[in-house]
C-alpha positions, 0 to 999 in steps of 0.5 A, spaced: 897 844 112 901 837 109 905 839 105 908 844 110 909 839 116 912 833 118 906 829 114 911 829 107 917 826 112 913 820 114 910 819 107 918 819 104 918 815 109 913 810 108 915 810 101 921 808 103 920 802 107 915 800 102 920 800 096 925 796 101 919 791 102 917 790 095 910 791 097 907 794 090 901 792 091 900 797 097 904 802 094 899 804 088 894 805 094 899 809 097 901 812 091 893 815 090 892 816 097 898 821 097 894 824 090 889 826 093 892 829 099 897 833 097 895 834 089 898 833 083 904 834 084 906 830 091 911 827 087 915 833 087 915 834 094 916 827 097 922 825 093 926 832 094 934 831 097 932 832 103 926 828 104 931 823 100 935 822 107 930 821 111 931 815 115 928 810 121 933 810 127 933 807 133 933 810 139 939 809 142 938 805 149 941 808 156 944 801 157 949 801 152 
């Protein structure tokens, strides 16, 4: 069920910011956790092209 959902979007996501931060510390365990969870090949799933575009956006303001 997580690999067909919105839950491989969040963890590309939540890698993402991690790299950005430089948290590697955190990474290893995200790395592990995401094994776990999606098998061995979450790696493949989490860094296709798609999953590469996801990006944090900003909700626009209804005053701007």
């Amino acid at each position: 069920m997580r690999r067909q959902s919105t839950f491989l979007h969040a963890a590309a996501l939540a890698l993402l910011l991690m790299r950005k931060e430089g948290s590697y510390d955190k990474f290893e365990i995200m790395e592990e956790q995401l094994q776990e969870w999606l098998g061995d090949d979450w790696r493949d799933l989490v860094e296709t092209e798609d999953m590469q575009k996801v990006k944090k956006r900003r909700k626009a303001s209804i005053f701007s």
